[in-house]
PyMOL Python script that loads the backbone (N, CA, C, O; Angstrom):
from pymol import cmd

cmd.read_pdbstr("""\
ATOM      1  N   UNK A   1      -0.315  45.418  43.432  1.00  0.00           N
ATOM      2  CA  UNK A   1       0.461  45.463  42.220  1.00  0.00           C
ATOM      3  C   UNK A   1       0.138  44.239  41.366  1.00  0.00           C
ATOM      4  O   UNK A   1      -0.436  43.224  41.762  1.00  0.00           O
ATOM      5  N   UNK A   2       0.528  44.452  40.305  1.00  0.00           N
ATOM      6  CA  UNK A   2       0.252  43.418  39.556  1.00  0.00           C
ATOM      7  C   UNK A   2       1.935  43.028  38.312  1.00  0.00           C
ATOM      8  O   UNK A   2       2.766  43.625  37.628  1.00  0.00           O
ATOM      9  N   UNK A   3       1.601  41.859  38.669  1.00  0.00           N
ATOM     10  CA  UNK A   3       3.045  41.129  37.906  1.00  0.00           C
ATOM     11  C   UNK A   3       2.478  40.123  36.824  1.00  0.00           C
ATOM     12  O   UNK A   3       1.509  39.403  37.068  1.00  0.00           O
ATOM     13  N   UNK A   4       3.235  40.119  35.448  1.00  0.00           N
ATOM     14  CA  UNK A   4       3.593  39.511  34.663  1.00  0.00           C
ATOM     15  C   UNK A   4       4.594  37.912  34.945  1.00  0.00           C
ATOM     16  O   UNK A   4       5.824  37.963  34.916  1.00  0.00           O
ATOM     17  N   UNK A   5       4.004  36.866  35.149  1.00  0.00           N
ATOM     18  CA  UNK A   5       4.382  35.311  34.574  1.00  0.00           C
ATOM     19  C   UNK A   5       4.283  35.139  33.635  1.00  0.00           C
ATOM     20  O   UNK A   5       3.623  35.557  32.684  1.00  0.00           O
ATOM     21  N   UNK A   6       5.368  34.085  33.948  1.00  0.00           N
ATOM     22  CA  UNK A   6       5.929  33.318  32.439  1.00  0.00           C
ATOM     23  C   UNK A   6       6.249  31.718  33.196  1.00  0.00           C
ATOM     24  O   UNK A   6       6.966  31.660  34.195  1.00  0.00           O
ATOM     25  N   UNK A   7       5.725  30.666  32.683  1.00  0.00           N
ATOM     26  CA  UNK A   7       6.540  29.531  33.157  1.00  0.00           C
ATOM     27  C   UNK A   7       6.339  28.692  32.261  1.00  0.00           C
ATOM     28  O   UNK A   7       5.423  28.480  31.467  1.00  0.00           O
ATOM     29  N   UNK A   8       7.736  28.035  32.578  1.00  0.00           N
ATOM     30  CA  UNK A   8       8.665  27.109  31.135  1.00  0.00           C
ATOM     31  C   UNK A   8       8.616  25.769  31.968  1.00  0.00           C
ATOM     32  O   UNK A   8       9.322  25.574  32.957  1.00  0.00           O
ATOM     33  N   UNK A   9       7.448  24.613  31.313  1.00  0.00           N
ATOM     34  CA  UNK A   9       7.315  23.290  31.873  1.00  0.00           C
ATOM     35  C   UNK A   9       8.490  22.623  31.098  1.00  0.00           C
ATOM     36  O   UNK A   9       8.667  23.265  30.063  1.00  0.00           O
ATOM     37  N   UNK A  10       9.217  21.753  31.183  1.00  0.00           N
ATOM     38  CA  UNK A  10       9.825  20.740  30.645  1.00  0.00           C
ATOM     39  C   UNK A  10       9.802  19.416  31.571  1.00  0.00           C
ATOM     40  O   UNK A  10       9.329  19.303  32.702  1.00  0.00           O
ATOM     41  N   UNK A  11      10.511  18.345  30.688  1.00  0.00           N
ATOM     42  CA  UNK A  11      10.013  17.000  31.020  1.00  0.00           C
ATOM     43  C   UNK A  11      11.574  17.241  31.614  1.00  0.00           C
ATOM     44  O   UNK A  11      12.459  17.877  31.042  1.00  0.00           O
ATOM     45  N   UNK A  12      11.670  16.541  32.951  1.00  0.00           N
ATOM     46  CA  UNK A  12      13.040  16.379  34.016  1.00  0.00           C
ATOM     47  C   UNK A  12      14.118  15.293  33.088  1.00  0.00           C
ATOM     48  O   UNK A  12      13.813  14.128  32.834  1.00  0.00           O
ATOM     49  N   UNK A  13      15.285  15.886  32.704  1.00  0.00           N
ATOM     50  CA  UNK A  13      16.566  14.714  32.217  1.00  0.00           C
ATOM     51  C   UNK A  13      16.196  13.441  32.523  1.00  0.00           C
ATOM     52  O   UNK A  13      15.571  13.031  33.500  1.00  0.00           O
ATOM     53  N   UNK A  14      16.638  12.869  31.604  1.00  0.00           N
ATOM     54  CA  UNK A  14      16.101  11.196  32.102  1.00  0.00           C
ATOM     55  C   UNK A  14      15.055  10.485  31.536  1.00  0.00           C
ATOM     56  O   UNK A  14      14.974   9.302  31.207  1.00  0.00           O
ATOM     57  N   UNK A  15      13.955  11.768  31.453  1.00  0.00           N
ATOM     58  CA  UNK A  15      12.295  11.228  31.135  1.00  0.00           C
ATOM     59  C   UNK A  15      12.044  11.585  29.455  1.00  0.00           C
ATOM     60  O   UNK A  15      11.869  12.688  28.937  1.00  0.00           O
ATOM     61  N   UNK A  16      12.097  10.139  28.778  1.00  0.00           N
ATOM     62  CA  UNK A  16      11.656  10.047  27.488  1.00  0.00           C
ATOM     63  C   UNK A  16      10.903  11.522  27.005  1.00  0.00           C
ATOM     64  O   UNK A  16      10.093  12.072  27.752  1.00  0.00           O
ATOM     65  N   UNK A  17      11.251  12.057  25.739  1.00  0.00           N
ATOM     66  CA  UNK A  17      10.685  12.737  25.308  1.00  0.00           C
ATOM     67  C   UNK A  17      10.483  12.699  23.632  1.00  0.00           C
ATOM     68  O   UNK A  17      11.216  13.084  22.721  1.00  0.00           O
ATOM     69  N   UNK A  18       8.567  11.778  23.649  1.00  0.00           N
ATOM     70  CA  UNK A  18       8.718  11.541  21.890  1.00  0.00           C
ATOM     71  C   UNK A  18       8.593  12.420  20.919  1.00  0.00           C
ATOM     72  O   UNK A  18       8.907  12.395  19.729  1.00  0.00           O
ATOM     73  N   UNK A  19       7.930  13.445  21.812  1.00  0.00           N
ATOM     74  CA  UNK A  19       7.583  15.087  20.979  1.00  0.00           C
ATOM     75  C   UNK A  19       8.992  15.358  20.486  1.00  0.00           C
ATOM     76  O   UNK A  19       9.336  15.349  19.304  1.00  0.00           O
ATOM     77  N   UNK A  20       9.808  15.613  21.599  1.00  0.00           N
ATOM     78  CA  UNK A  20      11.085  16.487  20.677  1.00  0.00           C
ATOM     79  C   UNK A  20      12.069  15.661  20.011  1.00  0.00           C
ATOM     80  O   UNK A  20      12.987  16.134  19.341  1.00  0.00           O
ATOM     81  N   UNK A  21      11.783  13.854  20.281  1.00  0.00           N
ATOM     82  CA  UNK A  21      12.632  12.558  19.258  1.00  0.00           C
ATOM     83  C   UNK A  21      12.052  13.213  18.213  1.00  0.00           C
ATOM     84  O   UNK A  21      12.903  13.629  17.426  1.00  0.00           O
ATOM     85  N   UNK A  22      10.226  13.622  17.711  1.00  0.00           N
ATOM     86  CA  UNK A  22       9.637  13.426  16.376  1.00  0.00           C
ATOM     87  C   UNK A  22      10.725  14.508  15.690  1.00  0.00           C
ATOM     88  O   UNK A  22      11.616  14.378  14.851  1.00  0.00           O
ATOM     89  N   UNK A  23      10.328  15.377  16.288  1.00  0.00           N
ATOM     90  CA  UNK A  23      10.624  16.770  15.630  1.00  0.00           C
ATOM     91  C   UNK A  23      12.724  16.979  15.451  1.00  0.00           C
ATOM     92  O   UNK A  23      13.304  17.696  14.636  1.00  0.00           O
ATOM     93  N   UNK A  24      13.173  16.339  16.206  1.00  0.00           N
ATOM     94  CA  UNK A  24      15.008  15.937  16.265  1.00  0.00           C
ATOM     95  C   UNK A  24      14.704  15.227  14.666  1.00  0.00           C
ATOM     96  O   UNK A  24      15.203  15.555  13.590  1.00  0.00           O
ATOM     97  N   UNK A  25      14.116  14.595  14.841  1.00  0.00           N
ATOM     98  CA  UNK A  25      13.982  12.809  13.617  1.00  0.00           C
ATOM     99  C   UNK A  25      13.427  14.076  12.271  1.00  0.00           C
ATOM    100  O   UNK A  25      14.118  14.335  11.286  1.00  0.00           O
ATOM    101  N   UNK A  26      12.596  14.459  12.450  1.00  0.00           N
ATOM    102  CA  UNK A  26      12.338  15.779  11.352  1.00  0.00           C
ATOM    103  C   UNK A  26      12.981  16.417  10.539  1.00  0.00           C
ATOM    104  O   UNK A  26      12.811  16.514   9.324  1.00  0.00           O
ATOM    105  N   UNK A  27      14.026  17.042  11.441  1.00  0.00           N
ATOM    106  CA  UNK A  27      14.594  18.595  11.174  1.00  0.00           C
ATOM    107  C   UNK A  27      15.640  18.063   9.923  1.00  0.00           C
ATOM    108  O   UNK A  27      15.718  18.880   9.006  1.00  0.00           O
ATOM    109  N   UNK A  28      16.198  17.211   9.801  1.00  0.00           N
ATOM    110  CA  UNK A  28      17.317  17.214   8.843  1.00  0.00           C
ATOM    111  C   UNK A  28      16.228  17.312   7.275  1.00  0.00           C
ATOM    112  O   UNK A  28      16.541  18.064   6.352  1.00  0.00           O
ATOM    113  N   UNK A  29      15.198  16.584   7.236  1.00  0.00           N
ATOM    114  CA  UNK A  29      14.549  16.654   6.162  1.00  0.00           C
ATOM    115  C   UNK A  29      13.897  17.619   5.766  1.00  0.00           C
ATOM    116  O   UNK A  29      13.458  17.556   4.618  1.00  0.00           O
ATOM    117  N   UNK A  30      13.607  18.883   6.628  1.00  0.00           N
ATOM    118  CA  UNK A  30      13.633  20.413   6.415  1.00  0.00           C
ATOM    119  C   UNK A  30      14.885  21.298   6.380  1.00  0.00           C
ATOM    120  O   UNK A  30      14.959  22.526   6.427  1.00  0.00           O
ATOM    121  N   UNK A  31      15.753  20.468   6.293  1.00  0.00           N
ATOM    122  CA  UNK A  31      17.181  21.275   5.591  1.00  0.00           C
ATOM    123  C   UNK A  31      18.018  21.903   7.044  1.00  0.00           C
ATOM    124  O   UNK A  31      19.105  22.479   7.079  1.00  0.00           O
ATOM    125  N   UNK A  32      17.263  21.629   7.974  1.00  0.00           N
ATOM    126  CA  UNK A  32      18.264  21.607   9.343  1.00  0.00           C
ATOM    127  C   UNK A  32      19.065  20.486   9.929  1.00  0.00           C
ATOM    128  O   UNK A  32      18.659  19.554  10.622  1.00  0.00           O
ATOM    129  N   UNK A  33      20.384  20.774   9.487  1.00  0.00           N
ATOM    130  CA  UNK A  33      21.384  19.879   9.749  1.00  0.00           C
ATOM    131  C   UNK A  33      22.012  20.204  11.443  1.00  0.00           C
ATOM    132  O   UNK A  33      21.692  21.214  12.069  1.00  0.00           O
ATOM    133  N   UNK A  34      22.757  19.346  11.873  1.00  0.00           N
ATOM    134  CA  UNK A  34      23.367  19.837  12.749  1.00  0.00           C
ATOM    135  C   UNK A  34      22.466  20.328  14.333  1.00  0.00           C
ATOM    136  O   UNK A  34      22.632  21.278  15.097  1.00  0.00           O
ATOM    137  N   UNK A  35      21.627  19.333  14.331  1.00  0.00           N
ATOM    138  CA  UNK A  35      20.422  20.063  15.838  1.00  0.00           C
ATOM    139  C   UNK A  35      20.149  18.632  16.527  1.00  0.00           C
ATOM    140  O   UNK A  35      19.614  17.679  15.959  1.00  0.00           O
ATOM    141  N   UNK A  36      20.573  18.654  17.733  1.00  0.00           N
ATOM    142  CA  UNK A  36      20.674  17.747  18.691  1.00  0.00           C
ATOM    143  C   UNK A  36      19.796  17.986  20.235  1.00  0.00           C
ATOM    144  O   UNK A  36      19.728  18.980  20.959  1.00  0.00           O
ATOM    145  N   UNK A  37      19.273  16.811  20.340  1.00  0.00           N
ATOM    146  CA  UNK A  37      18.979  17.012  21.501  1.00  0.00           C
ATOM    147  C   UNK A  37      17.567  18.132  21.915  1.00  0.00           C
ATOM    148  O   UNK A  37      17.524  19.062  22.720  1.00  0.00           O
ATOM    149  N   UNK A  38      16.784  17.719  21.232  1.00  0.00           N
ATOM    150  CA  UNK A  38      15.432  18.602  21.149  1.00  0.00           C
ATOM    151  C   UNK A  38      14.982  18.011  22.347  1.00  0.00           C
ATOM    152  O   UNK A  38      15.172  16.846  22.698  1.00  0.00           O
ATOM    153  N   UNK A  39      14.230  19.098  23.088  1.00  0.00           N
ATOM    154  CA  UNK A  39      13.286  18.823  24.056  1.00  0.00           C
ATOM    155  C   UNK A  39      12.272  19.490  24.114  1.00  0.00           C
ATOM    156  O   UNK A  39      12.460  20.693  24.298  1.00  0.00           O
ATOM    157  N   UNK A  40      11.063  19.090  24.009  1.00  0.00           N
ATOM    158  CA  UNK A  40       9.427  20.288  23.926  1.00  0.00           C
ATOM    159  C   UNK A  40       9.090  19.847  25.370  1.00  0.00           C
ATOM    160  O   UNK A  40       9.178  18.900  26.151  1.00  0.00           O
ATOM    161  N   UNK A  41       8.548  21.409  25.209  1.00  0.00           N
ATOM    162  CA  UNK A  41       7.813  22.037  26.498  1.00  0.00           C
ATOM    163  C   UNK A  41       6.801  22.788  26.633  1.00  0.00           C
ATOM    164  O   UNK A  41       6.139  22.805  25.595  1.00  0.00           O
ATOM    165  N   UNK A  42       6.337  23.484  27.528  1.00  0.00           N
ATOM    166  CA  UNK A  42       4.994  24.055  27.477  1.00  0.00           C
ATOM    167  C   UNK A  42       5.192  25.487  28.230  1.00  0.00           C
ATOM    168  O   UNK A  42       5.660  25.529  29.368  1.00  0.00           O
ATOM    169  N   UNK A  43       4.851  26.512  27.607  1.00  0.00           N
ATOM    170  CA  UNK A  43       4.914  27.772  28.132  1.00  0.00           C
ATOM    171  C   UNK A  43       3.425  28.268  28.422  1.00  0.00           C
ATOM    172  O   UNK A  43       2.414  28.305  27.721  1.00  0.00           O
ATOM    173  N   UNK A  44       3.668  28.591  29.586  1.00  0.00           N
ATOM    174  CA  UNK A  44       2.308  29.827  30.672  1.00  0.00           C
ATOM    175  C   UNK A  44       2.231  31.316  30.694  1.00  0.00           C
ATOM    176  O   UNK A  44       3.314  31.813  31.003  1.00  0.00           O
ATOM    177  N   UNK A  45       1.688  31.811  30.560  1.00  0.00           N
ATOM    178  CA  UNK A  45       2.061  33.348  30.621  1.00  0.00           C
ATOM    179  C   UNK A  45       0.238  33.660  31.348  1.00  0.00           C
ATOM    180  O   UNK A  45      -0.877  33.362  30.922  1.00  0.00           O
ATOM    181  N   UNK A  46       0.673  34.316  32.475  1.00  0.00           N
ATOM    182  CA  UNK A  46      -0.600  34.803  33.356  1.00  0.00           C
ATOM    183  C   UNK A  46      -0.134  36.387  34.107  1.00  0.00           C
ATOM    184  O   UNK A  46       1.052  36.701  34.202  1.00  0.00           O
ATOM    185  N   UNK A  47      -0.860  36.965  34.426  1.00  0.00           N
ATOM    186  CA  UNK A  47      -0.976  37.797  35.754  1.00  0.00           C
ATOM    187  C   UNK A  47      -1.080  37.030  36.757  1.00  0.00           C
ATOM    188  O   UNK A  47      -1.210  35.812  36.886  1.00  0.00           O
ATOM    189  N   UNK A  48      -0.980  38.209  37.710  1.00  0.00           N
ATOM    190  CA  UNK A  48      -0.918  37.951  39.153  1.00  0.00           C
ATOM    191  C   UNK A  48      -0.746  39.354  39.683  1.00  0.00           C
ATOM    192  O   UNK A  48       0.110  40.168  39.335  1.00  0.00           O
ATOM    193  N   UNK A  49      -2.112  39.568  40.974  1.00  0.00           N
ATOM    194  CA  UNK A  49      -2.503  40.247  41.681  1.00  0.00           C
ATOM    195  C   UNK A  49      -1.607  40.189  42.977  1.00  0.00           C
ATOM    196  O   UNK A  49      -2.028  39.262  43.670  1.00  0.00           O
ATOM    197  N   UNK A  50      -0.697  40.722  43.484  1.00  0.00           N
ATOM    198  CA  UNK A  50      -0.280  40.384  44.921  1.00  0.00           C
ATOM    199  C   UNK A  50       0.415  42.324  45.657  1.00  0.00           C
ATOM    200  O   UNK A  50       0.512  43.508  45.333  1.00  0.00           O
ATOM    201  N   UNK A  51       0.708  41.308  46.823  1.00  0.00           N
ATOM    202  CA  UNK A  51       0.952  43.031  47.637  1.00  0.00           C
ATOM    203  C   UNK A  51       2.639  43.420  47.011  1.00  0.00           C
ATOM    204  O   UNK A  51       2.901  44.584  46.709  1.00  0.00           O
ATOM    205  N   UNK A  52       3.640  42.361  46.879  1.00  0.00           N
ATOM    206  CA  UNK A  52       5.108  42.833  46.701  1.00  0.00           C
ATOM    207  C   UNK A  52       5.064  41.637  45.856  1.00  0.00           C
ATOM    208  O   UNK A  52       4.125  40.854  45.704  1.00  0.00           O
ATOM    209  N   UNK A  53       6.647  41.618  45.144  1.00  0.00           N
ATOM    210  CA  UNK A  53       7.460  40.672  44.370  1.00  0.00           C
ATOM    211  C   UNK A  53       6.953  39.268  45.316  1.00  0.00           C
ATOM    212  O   UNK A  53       5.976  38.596  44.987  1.00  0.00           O
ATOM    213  N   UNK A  54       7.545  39.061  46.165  1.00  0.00           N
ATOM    214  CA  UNK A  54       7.613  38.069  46.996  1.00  0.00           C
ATOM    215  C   UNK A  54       6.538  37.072  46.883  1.00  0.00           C
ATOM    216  O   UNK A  54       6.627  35.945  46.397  1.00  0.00           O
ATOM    217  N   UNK A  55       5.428  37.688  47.441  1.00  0.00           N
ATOM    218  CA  UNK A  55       4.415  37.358  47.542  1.00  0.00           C
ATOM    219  C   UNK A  55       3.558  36.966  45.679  1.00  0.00           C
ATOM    220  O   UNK A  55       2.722  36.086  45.473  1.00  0.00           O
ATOM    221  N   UNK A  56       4.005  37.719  44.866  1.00  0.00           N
ATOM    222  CA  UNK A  56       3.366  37.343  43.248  1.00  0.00           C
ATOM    223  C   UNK A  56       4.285  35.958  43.145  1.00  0.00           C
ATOM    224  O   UNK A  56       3.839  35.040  42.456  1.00  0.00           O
ATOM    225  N   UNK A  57       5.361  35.823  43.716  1.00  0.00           N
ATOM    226  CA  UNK A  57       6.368  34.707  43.262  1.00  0.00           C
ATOM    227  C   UNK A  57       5.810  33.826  43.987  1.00  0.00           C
ATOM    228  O   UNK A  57       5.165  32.975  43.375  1.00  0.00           O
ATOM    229  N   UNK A  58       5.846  33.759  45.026  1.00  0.00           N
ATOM    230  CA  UNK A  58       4.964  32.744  45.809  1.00  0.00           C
ATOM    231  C   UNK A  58       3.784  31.682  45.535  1.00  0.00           C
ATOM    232  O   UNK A  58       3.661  30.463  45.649  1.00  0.00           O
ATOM    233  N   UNK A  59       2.635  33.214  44.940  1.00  0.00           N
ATOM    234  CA  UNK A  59       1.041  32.591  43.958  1.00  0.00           C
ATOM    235  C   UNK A  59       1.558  31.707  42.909  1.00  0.00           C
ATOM    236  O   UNK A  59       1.196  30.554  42.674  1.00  0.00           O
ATOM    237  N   UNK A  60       2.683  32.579  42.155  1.00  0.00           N
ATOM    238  CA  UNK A  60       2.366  32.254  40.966  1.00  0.00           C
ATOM    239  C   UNK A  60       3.948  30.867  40.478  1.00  0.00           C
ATOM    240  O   UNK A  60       4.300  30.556  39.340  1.00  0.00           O
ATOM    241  N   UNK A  61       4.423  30.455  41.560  1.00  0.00           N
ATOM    242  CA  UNK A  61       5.265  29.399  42.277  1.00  0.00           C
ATOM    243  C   UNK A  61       4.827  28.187  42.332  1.00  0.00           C
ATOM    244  O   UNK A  61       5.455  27.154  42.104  1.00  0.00           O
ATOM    245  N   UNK A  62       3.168  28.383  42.800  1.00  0.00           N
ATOM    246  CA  UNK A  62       2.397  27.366  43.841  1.00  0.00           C
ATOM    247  C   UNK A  62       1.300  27.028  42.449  1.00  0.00           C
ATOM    248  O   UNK A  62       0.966  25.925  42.016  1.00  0.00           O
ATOM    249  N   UNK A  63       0.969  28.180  42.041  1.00  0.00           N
ATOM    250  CA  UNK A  63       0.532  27.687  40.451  1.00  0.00           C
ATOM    251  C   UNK A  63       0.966  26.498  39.862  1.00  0.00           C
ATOM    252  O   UNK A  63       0.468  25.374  39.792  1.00  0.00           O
ATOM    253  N   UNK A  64       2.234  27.103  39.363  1.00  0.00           N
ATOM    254  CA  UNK A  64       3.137  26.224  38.391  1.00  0.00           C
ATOM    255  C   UNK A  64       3.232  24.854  39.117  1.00  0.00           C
ATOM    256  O   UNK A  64       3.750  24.027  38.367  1.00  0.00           O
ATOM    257  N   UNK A  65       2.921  24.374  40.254  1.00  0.00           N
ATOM    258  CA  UNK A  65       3.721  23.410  41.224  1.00  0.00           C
ATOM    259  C   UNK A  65       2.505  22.776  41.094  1.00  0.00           C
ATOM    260  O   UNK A  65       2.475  22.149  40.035  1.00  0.00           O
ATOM    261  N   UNK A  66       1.116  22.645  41.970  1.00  0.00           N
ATOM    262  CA  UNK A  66      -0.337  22.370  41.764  1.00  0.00           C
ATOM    263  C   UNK A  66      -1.011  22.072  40.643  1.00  0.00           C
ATOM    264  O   UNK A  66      -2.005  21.353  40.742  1.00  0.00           O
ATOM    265  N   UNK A  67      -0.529  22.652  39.150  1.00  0.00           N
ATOM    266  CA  UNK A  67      -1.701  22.776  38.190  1.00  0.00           C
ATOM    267  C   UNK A  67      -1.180  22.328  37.090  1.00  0.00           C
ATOM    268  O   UNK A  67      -1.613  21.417  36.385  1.00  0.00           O
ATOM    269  N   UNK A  68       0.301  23.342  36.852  1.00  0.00           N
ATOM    270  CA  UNK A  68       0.889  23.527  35.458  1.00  0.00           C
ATOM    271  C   UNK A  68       1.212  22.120  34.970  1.00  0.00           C
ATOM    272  O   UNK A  68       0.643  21.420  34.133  1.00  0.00           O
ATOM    273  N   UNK A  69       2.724  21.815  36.040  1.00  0.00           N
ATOM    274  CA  UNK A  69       3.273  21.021  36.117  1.00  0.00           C
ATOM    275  C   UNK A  69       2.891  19.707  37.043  1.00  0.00           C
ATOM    276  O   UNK A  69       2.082  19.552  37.958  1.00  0.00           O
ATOM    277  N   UNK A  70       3.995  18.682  36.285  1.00  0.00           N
ATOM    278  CA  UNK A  70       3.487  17.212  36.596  1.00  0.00           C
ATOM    279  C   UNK A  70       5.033  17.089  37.823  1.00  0.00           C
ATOM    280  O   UNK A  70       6.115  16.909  37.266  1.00  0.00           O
ATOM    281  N   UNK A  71       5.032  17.188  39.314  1.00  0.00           N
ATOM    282  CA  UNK A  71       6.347  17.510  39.551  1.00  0.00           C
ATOM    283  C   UNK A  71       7.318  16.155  40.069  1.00  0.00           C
ATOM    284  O   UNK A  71       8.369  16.025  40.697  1.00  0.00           O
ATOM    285  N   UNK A  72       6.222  15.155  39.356  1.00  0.00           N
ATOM    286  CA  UNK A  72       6.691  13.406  39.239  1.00  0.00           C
ATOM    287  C   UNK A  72       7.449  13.196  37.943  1.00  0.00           C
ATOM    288  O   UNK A  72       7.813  12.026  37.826  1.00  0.00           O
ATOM    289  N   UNK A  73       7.800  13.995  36.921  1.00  0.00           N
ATOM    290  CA  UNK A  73       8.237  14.105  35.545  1.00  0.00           C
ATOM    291  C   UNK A  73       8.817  15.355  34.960  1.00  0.00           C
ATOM    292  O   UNK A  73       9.740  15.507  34.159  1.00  0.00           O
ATOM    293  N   UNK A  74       8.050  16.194  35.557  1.00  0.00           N
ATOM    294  CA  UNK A  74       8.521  18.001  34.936  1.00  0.00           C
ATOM    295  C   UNK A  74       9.274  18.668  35.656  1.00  0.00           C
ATOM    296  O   UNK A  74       9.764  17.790  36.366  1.00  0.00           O
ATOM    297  N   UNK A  75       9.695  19.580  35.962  1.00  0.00           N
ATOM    298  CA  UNK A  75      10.604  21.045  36.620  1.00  0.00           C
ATOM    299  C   UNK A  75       9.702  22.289  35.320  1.00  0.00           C
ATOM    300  O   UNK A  75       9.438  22.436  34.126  1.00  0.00           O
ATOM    301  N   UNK A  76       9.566  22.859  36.564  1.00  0.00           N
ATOM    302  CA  UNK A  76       8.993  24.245  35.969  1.00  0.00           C
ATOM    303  C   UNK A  76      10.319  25.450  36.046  1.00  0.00           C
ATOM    304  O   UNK A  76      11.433  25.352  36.561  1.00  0.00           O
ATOM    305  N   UNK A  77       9.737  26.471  35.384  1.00  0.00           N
ATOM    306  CA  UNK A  77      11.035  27.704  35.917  1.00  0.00           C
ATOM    307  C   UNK A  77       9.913  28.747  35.272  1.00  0.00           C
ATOM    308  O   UNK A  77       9.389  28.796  34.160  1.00  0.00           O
ATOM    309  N   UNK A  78       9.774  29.594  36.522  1.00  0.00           N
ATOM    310  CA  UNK A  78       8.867  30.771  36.730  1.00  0.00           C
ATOM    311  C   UNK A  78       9.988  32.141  36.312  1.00  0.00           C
ATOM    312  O   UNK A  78      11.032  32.320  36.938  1.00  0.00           O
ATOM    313  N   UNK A  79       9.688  32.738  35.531  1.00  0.00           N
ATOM    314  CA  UNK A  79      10.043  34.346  35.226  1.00  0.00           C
ATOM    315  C   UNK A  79       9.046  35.195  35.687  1.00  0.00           C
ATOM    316  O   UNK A  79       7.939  35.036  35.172  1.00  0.00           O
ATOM    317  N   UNK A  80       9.169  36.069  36.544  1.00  0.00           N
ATOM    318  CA  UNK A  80       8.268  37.065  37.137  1.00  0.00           C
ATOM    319  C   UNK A  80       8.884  38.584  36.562  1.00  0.00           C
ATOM    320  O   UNK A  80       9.974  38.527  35.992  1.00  0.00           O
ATOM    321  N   UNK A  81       8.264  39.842  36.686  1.00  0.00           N
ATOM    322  CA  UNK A  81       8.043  40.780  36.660  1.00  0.00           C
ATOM    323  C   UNK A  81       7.240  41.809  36.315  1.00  0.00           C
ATOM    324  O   UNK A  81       6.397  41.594  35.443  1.00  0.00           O
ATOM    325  N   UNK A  82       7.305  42.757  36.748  1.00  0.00           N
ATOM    326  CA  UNK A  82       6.143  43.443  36.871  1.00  0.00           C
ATOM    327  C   UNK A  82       5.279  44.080  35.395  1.00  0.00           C
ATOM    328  O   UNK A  82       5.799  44.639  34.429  1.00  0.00           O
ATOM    329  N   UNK A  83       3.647  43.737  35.650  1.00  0.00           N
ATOM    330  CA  UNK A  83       3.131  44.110  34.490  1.00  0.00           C
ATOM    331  C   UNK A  83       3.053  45.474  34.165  1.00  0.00           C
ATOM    332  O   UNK A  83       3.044  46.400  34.976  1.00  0.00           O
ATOM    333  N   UNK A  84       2.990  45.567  32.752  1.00  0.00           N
ATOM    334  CA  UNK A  84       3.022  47.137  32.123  1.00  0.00           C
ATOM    335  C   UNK A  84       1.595  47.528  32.271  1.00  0.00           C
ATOM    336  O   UNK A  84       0.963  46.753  32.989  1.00  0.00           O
ATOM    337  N   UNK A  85       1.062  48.318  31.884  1.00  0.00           N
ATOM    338  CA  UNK A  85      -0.006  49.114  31.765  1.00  0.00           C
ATOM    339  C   UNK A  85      -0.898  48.603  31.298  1.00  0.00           C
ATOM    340  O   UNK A  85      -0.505  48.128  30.233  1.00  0.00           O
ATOM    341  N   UNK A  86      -2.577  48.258  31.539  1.00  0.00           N
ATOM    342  CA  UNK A  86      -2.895  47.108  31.318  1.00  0.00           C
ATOM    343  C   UNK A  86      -4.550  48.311  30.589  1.00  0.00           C
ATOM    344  O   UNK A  86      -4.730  49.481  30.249  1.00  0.00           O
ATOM    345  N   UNK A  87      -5.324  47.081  30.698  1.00  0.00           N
ATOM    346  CA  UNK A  87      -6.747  47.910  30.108  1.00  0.00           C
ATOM    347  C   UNK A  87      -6.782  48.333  31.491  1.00  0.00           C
ATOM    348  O   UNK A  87      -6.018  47.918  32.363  1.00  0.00           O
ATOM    349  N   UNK A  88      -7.847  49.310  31.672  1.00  0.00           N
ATOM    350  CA  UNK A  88      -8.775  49.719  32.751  1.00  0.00           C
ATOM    351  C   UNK A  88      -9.682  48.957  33.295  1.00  0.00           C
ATOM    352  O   UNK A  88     -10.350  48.207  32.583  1.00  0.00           O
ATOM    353  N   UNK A  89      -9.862  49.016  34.646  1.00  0.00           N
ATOM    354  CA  UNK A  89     -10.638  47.891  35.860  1.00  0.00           C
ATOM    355  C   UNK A  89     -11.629  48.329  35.338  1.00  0.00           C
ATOM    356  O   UNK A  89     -12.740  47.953  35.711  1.00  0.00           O
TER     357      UNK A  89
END
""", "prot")
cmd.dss("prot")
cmd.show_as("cartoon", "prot")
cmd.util.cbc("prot")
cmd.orient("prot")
């Protein structure tokens, strides 16, 4: 089977973030008032080949943990489910 990922890197509470200070420090001078507390992050979106759920969560778990993410600074959060109808092998 084949499953659809998604994973959402962010920087862990605590750990400076100047990307989303710039863009917080920004927004009022584009006419957005009222927005606190910005934090940027990095989104993944892959397949994954595996036999059950379990096992795609697992690959694509160990992904995010090994490659994506920094797991001295970041927390990842994996969304799995199954892919739709894809091109032909």
């Amino acid at each position: 089977m084949r499953f659809a990922a998604r994973v959402e890197v962010r920087l862990r509470p605590g750990i400076a973030d100047p990307e989303g200070a710039t863009i917080e420090r920004a927004l009022p001078a584009l006419g957005f008032e009222g927005v606190h507390d910005v934090r940027a992050g990095r989104s993944f979106r892959f397949e994954v080949d595996a036999a059950d759920e379990q096992e795609a969560r697992r690959r694509a778990g160990e992904i995010a943990h090994r490659l994506l993410a920094n797991p001295v600074i970041e927390d990842s959060v994996l969304e799995l489910e199954p892919a739709g109808p894809g091109e032909p092998d």
